[in-house]
C-alpha distance (Angstrom), angle and dihedral (degrees) to the residues before:
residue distance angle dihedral
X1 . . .
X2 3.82 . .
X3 4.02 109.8 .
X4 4.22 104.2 -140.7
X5 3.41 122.2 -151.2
X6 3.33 119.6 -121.1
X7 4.87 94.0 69.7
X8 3.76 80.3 51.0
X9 4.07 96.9 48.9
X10 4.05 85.1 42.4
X11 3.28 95.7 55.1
X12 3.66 104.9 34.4
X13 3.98 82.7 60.1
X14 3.60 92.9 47.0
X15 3.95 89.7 59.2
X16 3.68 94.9 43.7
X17 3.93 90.0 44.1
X18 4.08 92.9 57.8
X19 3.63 83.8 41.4
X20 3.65 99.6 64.1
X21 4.09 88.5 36.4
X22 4.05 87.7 59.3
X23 3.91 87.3 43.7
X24 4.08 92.6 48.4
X25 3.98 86.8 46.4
X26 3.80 92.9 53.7
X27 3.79 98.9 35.1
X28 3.54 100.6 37.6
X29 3.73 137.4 119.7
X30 4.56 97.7 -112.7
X31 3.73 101.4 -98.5
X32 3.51 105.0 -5.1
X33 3.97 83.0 70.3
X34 3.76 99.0 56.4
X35 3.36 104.8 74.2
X36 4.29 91.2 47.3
X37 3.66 84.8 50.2
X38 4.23 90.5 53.3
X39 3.91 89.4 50.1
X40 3.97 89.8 57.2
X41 3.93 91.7 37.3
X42 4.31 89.5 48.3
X43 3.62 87.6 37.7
X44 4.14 93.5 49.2
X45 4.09 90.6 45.3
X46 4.28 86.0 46.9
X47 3.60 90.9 58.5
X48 4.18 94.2 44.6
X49 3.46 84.7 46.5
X50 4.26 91.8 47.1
X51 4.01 77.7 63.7
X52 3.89 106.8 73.2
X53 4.09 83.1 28.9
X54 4.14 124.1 115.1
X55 4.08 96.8 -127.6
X56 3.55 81.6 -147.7
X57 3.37 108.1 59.7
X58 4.25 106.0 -0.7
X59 4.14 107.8 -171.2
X60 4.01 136.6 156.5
X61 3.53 103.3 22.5
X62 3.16 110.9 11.9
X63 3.75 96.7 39.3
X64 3.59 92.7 59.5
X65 4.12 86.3 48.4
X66 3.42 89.0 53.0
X67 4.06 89.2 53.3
X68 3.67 93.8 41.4
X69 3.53 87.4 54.2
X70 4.15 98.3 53.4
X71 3.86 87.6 43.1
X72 3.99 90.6 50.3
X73 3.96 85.0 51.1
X74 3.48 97.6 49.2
X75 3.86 92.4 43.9
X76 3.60 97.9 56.0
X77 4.06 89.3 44.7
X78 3.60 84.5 59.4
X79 3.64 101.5 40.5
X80 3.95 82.4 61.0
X81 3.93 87.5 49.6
X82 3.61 95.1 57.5
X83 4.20 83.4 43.6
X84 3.45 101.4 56.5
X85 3.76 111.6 20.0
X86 3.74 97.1 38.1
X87 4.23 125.5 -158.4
X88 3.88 85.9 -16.3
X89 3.37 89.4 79.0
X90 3.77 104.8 42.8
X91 3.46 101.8 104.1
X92 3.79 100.2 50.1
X93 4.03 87.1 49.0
X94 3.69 79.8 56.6
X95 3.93 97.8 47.8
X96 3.93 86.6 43.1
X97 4.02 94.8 48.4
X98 4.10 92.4 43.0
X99 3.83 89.6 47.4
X100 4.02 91.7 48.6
X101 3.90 88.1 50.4
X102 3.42 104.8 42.6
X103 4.45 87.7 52.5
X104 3.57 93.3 45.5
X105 3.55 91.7 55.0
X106 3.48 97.9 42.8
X107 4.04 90.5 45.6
X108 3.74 78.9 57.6
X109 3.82 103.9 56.3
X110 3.59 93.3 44.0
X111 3.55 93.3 56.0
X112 3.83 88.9 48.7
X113 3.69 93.6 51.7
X114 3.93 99.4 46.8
X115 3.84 108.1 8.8
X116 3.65 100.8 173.3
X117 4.34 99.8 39.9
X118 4.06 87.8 75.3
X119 4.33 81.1 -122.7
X120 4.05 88.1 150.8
X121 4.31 92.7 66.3
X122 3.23 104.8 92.0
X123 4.21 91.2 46.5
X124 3.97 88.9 53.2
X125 3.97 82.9 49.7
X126 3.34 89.6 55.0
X127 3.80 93.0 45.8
X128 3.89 95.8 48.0
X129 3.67 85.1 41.7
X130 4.09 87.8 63.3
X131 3.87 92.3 42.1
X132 4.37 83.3 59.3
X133 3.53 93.9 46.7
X134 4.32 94.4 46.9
X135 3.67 87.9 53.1
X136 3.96 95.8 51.6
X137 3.75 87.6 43.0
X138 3.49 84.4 52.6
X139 3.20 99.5 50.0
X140 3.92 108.2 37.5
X141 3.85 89.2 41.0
X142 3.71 103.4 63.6
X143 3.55 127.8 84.4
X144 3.71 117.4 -95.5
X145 3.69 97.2 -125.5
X146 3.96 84.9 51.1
X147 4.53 95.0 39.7
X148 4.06 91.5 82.6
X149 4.08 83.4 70.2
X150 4.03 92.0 50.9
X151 3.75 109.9 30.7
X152 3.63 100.4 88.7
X153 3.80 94.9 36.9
X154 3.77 85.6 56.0
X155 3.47 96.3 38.6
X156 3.89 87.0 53.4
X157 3.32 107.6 48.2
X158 4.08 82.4 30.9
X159 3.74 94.0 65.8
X160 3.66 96.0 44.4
X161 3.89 89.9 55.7
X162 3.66 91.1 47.8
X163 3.48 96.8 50.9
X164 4.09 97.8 54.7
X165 3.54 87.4 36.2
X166 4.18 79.7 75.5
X167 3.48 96.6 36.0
X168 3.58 90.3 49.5
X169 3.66 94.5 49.4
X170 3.50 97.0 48.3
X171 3.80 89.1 44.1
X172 4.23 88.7 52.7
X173 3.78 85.5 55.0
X174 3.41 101.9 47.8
X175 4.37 94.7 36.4
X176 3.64 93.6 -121.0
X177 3.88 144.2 59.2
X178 4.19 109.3 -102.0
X179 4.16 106.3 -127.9
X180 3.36 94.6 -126.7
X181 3.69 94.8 45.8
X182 3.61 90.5 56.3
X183 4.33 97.0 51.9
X184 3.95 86.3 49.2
X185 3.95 90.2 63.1
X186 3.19 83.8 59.9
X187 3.57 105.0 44.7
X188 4.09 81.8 49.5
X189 3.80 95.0 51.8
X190 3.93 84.0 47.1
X191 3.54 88.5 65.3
X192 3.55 101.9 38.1
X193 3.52 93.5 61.5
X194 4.00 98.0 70.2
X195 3.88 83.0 53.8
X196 3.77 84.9 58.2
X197 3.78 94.6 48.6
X198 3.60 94.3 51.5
X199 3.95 92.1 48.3
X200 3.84 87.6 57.6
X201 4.17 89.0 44.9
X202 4.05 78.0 51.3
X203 3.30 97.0 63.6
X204 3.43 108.3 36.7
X205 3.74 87.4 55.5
X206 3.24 109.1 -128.5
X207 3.86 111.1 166.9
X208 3.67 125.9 104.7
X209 3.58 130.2 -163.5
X210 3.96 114.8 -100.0
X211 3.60 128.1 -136.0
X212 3.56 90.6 -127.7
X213 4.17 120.6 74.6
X214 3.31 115.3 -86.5
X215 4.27 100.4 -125.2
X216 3.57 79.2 54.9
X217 3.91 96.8 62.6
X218 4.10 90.1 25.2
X219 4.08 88.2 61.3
X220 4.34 93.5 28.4
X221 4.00 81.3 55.4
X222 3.90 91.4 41.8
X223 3.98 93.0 55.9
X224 3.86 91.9 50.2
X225 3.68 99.5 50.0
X226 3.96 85.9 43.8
X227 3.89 82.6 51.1
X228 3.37 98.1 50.4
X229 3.95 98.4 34.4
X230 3.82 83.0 63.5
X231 3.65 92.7 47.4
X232 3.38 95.8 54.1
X233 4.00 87.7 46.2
X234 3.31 93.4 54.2
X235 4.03 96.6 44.5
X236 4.06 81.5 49.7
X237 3.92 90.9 54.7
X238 3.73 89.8 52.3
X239 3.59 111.1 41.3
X240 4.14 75.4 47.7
X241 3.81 87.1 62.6
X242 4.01 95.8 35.4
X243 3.60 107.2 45.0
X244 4.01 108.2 50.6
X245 3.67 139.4 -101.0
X246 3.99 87.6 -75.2
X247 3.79 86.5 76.4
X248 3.90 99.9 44.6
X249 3.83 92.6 67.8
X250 3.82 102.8 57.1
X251 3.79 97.1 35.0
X252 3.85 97.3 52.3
X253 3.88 80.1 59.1
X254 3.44 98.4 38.7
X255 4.01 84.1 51.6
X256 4.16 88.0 43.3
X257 4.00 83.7 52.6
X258 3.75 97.1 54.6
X259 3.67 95.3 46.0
X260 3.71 90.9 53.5
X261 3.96 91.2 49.2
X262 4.04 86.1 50.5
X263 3.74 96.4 47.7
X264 3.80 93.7 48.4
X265 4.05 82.0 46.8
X266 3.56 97.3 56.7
X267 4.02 94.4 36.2
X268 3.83 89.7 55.0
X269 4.14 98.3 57.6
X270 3.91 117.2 68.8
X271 3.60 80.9 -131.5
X272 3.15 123.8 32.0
X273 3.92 97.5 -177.6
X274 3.84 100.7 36.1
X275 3.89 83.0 49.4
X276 3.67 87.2 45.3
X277 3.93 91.5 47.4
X278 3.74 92.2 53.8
X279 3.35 96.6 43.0
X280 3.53 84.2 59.7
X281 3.73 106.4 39.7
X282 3.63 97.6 49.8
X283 4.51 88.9 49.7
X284 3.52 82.3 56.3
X285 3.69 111.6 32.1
X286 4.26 110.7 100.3
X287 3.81 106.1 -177.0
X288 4.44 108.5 -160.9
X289 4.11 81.7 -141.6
X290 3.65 143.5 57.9
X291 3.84 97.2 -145.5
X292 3.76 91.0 -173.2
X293 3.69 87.2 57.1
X294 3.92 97.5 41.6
X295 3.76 85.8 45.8
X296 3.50 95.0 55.3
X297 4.23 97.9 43.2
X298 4.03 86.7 46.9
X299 3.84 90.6 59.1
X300 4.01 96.0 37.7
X301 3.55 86.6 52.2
X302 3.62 100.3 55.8
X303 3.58 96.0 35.8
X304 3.73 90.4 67.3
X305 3.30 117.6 120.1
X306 3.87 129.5 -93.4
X307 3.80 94.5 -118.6
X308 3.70 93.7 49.5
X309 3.96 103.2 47.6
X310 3.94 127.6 -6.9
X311 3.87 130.0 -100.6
X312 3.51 85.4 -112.9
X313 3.84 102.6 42.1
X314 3.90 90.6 54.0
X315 4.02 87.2 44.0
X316 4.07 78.9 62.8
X317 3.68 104.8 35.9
X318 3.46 89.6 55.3
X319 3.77 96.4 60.7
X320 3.84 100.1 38.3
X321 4.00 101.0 46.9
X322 3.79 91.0 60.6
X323 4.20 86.2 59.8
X324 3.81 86.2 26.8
X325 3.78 96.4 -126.7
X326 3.74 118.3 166.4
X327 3.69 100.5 -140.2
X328 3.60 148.4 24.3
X329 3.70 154.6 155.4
X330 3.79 138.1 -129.7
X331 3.07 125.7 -144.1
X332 3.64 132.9 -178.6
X333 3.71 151.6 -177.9
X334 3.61 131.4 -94.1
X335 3.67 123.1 -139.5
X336 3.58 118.3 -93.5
X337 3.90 84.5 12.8
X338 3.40 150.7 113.0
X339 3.57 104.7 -162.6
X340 3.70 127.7 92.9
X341 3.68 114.9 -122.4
X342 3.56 131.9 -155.6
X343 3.88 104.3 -108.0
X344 4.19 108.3 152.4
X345 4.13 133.3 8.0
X346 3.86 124.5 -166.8
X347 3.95 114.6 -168.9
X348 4.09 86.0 -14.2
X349 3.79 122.7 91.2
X350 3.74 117.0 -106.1
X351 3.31 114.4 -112.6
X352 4.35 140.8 146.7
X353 3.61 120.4 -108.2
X354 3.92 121.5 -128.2
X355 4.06 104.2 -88.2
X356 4.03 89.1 -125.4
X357 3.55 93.6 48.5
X358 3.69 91.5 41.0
X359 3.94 86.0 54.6
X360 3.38 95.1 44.3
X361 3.89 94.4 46.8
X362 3.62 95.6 46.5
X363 3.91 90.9 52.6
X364 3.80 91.4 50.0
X365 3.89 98.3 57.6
X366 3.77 94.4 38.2
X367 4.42 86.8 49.9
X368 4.37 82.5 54.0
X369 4.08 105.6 22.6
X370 3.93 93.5 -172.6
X371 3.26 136.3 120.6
X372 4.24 106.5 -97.3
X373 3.74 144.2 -178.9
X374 3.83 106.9 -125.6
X375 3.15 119.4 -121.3
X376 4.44 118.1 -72.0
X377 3.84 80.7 -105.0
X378 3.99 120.0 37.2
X379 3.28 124.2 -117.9
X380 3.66 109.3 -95.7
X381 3.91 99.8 -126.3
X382 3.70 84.9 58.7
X383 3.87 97.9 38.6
X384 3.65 92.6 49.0
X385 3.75 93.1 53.3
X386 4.24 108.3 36.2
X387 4.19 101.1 5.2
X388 3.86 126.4 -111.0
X389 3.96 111.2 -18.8
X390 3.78 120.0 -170.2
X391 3.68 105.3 -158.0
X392 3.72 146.2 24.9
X393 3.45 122.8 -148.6
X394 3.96 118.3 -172.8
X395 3.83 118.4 -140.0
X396 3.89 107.0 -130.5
X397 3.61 127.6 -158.1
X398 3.82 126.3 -176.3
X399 3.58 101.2 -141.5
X400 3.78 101.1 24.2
X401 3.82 108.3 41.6
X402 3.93 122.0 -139.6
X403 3.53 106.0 2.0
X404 3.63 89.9 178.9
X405 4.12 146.7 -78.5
X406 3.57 145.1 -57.3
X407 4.08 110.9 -147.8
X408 3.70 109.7 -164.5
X409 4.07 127.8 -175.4
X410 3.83 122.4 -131.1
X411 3.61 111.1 -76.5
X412 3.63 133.4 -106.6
X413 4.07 103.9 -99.2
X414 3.66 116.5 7.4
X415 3.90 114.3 -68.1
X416 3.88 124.2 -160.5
X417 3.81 109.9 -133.3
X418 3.67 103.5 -157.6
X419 3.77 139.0 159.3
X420 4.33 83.2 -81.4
X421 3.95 94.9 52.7
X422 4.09 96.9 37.4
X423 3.95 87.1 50.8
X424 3.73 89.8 58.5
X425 3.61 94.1 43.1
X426 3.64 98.2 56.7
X427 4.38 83.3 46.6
X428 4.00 90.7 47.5
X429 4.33 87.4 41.8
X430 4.31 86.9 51.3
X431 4.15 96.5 51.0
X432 3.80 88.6 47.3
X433 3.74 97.5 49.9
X434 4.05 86.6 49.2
X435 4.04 86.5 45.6
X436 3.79 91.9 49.8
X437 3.99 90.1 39.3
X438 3.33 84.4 54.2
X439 3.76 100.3 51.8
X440 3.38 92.1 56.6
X441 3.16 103.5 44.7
X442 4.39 89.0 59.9
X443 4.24 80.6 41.4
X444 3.76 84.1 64.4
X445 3.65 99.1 30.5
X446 3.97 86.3 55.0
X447 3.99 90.0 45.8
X448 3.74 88.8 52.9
X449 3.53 89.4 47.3
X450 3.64 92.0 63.3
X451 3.11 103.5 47.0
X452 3.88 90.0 48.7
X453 4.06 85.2 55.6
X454 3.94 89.4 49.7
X455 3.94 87.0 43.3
X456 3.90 89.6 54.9
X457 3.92 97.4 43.0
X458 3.48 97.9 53.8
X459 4.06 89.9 43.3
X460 4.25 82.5 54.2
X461 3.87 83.6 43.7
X462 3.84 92.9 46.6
X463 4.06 87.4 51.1
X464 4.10 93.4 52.2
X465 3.61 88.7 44.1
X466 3.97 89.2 49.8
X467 4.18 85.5 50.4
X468 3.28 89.1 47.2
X469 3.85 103.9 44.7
X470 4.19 74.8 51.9
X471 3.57 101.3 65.3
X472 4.13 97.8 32.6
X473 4.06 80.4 55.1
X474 3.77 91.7 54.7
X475 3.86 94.7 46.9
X476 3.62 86.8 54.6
X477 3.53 89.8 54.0
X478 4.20 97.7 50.0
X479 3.87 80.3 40.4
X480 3.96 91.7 80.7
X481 3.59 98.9 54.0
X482 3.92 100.1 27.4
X483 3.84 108.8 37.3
X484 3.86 90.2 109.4
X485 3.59 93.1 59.0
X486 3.89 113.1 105.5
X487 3.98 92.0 -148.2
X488 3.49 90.4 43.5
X489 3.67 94.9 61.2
X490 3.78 96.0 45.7
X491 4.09 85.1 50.5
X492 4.25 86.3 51.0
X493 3.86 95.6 49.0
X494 3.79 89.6 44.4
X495 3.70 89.5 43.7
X496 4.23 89.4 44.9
X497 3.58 85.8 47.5
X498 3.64 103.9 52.9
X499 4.15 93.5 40.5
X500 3.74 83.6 55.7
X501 3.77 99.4 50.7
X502 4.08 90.7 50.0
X503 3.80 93.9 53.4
X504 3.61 87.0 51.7
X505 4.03 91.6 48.8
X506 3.79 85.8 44.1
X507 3.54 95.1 54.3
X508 3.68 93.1 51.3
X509 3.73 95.7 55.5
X510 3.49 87.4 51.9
X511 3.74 86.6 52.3
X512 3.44 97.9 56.4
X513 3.56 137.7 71.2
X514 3.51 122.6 -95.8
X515 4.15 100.5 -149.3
X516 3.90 82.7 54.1
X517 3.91 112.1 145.7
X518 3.63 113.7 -93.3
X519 3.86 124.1 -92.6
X520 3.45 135.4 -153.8
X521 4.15 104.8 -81.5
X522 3.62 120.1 -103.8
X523 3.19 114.6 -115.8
X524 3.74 117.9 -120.7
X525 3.90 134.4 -161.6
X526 3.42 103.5 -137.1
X527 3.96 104.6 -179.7
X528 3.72 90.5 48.3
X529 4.22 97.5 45.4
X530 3.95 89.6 48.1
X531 4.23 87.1 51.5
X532 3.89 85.7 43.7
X533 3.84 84.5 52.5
X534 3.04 109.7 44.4
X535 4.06 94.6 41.9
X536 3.78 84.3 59.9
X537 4.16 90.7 64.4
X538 3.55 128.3 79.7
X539 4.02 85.5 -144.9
X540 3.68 117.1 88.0
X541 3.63 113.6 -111.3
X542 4.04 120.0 -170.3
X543 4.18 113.2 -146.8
X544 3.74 118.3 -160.8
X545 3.57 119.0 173.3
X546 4.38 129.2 -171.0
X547 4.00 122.0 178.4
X548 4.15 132.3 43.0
X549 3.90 101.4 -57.7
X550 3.90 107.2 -122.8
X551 3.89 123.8 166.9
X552 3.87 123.8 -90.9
X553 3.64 127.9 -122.5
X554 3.44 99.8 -107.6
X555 3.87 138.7 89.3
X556 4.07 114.8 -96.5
X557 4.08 94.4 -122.0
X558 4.16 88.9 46.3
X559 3.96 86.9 44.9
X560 3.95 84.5 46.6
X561 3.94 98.6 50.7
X562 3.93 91.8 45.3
X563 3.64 102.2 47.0
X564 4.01 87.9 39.1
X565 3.60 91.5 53.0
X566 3.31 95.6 52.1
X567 3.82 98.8 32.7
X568 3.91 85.5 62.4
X569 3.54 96.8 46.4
X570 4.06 89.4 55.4
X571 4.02 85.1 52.7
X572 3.25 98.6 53.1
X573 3.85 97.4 48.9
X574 4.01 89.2 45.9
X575 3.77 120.4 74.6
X576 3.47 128.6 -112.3
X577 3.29 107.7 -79.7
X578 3.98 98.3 27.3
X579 3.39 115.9 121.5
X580 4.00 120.3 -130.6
X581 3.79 121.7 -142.2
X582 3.10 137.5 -138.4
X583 3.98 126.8 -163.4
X584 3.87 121.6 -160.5
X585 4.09 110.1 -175.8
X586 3.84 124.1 163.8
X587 3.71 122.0 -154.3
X588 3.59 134.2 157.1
X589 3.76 97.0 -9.7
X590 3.40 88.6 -56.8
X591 3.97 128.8 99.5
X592 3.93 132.9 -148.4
X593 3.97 128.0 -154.7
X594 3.56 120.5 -154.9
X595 4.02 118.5 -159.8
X596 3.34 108.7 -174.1
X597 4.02 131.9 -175.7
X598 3.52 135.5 168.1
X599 4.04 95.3 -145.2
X600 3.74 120.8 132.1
X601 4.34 94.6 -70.0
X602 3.79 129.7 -136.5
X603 4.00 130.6 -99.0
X604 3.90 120.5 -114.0
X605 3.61 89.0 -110.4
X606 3.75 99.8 53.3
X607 4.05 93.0 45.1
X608 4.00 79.9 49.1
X609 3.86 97.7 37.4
X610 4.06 108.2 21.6
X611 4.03 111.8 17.1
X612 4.18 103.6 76.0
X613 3.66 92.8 22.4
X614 3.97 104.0 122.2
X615 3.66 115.5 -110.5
X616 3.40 95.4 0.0
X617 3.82 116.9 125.4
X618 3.92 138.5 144.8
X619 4.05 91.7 -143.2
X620 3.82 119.8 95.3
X621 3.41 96.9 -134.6
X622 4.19 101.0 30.6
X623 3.84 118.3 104.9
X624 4.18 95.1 -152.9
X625 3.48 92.9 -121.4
X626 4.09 103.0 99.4
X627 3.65 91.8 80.0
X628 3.41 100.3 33.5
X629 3.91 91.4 52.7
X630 4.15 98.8 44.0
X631 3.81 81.0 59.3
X632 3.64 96.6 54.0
X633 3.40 94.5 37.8
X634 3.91 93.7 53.9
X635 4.10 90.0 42.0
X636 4.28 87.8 50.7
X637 4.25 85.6 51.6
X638 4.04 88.7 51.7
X639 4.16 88.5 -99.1
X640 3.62 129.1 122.3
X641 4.41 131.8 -145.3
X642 3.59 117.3 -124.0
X643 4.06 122.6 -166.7
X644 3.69 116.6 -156.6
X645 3.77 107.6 173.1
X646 4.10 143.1 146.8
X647 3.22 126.7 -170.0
X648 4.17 111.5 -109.4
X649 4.08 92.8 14.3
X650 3.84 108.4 60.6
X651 4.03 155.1 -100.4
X652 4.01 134.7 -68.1
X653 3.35 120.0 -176.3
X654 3.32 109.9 -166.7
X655 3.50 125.9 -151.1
X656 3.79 134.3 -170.8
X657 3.49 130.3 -176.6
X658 4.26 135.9 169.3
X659 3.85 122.6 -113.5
X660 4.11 119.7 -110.7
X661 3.60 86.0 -107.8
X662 3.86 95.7 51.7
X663 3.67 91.5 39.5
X664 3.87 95.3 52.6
X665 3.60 90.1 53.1
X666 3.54 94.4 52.7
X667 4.03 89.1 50.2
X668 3.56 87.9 47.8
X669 3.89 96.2 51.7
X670 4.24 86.1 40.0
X671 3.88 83.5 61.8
X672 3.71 99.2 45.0
């Protein structure tokens, strides 16, 4: 019994339809793969169904296959409408889905009313002809950064459309479907549905980079489909010969068919062999590493904090869990040197390396900076001190050189170090060495800082001391011709007295440390210091105070120094017998002081330039730090300095300070 071909073509596109529907289900992207997966499945039932049919005139089941199918198409052409052009494209998907609808249930009633005239052709024409015309819309509608996601859908589904759009034209002019005709379309839809597959594979991404070049798997890949493309020719060619003249009919269209779907595949790409190329690389491409991942657990792991894990145990961690080695040892260079030093162990004992070998060490790794498997036996300067180590990897930086060495031991389970895992060694080895460089560099910024802070407390110490080496040295003087006086006494021993307590309050903020947590403020007095300070100068000084008096935020001797400072400065631009003034005004828990002279005033430029310019000064015996100090002072309390000055008229200094009540809340939040 002679086996025809159109059962065989049905079925073997029924298989590979469900085939590709199991393969979209398992590969897909969630929900964006269900309706790709109930084309194949629709399409695999149409062509079981296209088995029992009459090709002439197909009704009942297969007829309504053959509708679900077209409606399944058109749905899923849509679906990526609404995906990828958004509410622009609402109304067409609505034109496209009432069209569909209204055809398949026309193709339906005139197949009920006269099933065996073929009446119901020209609706399915109609239908098929919508199916085309989603796909182009599809197709020429969509952004071209967004097309690479819809071109072989479209194509797919595209193709099939195209095809039975002939055989359904030829089969309305002739009244019935031609047998051969009808076991093509599903020969066509047989191939369509790989093209299907792969768009879903498309857009779930699934290529990976290779550790092999990517001509070499472009042109590897090229050979085999050349290989097998003339297999399949040549298996074509003799079934052709073997199997009768029934066959040569339908597969010389089936053959027609696919080169039609190829040509409109390779016309619809900008490029057909870059696209092909990619396509490809990225099937083939198997990277060992997920850089994104690696990426991210290099930077988590240094950003950890100091308290948690050391600079240098993160500089080590970072290395060894990308070859997931269990221990390992930094080491790194000293400056001026050439030796690696010991600096951080992790699972290795800490220990110092011999200064020759050390020196010797150092100078081999810098001569050959790569990334290298030690020796099957360790070097014994490096055995004896942290055990057997398996690799060396040298830390890199672009501006300094070798900064020093990771030492890692063998891994857990056997790990290939190829071209792949050395590359990202030698990337991993030059983030750490900027990390560590980095470290360092705020290690000595923060040392410098401190000293700085020591350097300006003991230059606001040295100033006090000057004020008060001042005023012991002119109670000496009145000592000569007053020490008999009674009231004069009591003044010296209260004078003695009070010189003595600031040198001791000076030499405890010299003592202690200037990034010291913050306190609760000190509440300071401010209408009675200023009449305590200006009683104690010879220069008349005018106080005028507006507002509820409340204390200031700020410690009485650190209130003293500032307003003295600047107190003295105002008396010694004002003349003789020129009053300075002082301004207290509360507002807003917060209080201003005005001291105003009428001395000669400063220019813009030298309050910008000159004024809070350490030891600069224009007096012959100032040091240039009064100024300089009120302000820090006042800034260190939560205050601020203001300069209001012209040339010819006079000086403000402005100063502004919070309330205890203010300032506690502020401390209070600080802490929280």
């Amino acid at each position: 019994m002679e086996v025809t071909a159109p059962p065989l073509l049905h079925a073997g596109a029924m298989v590979v339809a469900f085939a590709c529907a199991a393969l979209i289900l398992l590969t897909g992207r969630g929900r964006h793969a269900l309706l790709p997966a109930l084309v194949a499945g629709v399409v695999g039932l149409w062509s079981l169904g296209r088995v029992f049919a009459v090709p002439a005139h197909p009704t009942g089941l297969p007829l309504l296959l053959d509708l679900t199918r077209d409606l399944v198409c058109i749905a899923l052409l849509l679906a990526l409408t609404l995906r990828f052009r958004g509410s622009r494209a609402r109304r067409q998907v609505q034109a496209f889905a009432a069209g569909g609808g209204l055809l398949a249930g026309l193709a339906l009633l005139l197949a009920a009313a006269a099933p065996q005239v073929g009446s119901d052709l020209l609706a399915r024409l109609g239908l098929t002809l919508i199916v085309l015309l989603a796909a182009e819309n599809l197709y020429r509608n969509v952004r071209e950064p967004l097309r690479w996601h819809v071109v072989l859908p479209a194509i797919a589904i595209g193709g099939i459309a195209a095809f039975d759009l002939l055989v359904h034209a030829e089969a309305a002019l002739s009244g019935s479907l031609s047998g051969d005709g009808d076991a093509a379309r599903s020969a066509i839809a047989a191939l369509a549905m790989p093209l299907l597959l792969l768009g879903v594979l498309r857009d779930r991404r699934l290529g990976r980079d290779a550790p092999v070049s990517r001509d070499a798997v472009f042109h590897g890949a090229t050979l085999i489909v050349a290989g097998a493309l003339l297999t399949v020719v040549g298996v074509a060619g003799e079934a052709l010969r073997h199997l009768g003249p029934a066959w040569a009919p339908v597969l010389r269209t089936v053959l027609l068919g696919a080169a039609g779907i190829g040509l409109v595949l390779a016309l619809a790409t900008a490029s057909f062999r870059s696209r092909l190329r990619s396509l490809v690389v990225d099937h083939f491409q198997r990277l060992r590493f997920d850089y994104r991942r690696e990426w991210q657990r290099c930077a988590g792991t240094l950003s950890t904090p100091d308290n948690e894990m050391p600079a240098g145990l993160r500089a080590i961690r970072a290395i060894a869990d990308a070859v997931d080695a269990p221990a390992g040892v930094l080491l790194l260079r000293g400056q001026g040197s050439v030796a690696l030093e010991w600096a951080r162990s992790w699972n290795r004992p800490a220990c110092t390396l011999d200064g020759d070998f050390a020196r010797d060490f150092g100078i081999s790794v810098a001569a050959r900076p790569q990334v290298a498997v030690l020796d099957p036996v360790t070097p014994a300067g490096l055995r004896n001190a942290f055990g057997p180590l398996w690799l060396v990897v040298p830390l890199l930086h672009d501006r300094l050189g070798l900064t020093g060495a990771v030492l890692l031991a063998s891994p857990r389970a056997p790990f290939l170090l190829d071209r792949e895992a050395f590359d990202l060694l030698r990337t991993l080895a030059r983030e750490v060495a900027m990390f560590l460089a980095e470290h360092a560099a705020a290690e000595r910024l923060a040392e410098q800082r401190r000293v700085q802070g020591y350097a300006r407390q003991f230059a606001f110490v040295a100033h006090d001391v000057k004020a008060v080496a001042s005023q012991l040295s002119m109670l000496l003087a009145n000592a000569e011709e007053n020490i008999a006086n009674a009231e004069f006494q009591r003044d010296m021993l209260v004078t003695v007295r009070a010189s003595a307590d600031r040198i001791r309050g000076l030499i405890t903020r010299l003592s202690a440390p200037e990034d010291a947590a913050p306190a609760t403020p000190t509440a300071a007095d401010a209408p009675a210091r200023l009449r305590a300070l200006a009683a104690s100068r010879r220069h008349p000084v005018r106080i005028e105070q507006e507002g509820v008096a409340a204390p200031v935020a700020m410690t009485p001797d650190a209130f003293d120094s500032a307003l003295g400072h600047l107190l003295d400065n105002a008396i010694d631009a004002s003349v003789p017998d020129q009053p300075v003034r002082i301004r207290l005004r509360w507002q807003q828990h917060r209080v201003a002081i005005d001291v105003t002279d009428r001395g000669t005033g400063m220019s813009p430029e030298f309050i910008r330039d000159e004024l809070f310019r350490p030891l600069g000064t224009t007096k012959q015996d100032g040091s240039g730090i009064g100024t300089w100090q009120a302000r820090e002072l006042l800034r260190e309390a939560g205050g601020d300095l203001t300069v209001l000055s012209r040339p010819g008229v006079g000086t403000t200094m402005r100063l502004t300070l919070a309330t205890t009540a203010r300032a506690e809340a502020a401390v209070l939040e600080d802490r929280a």
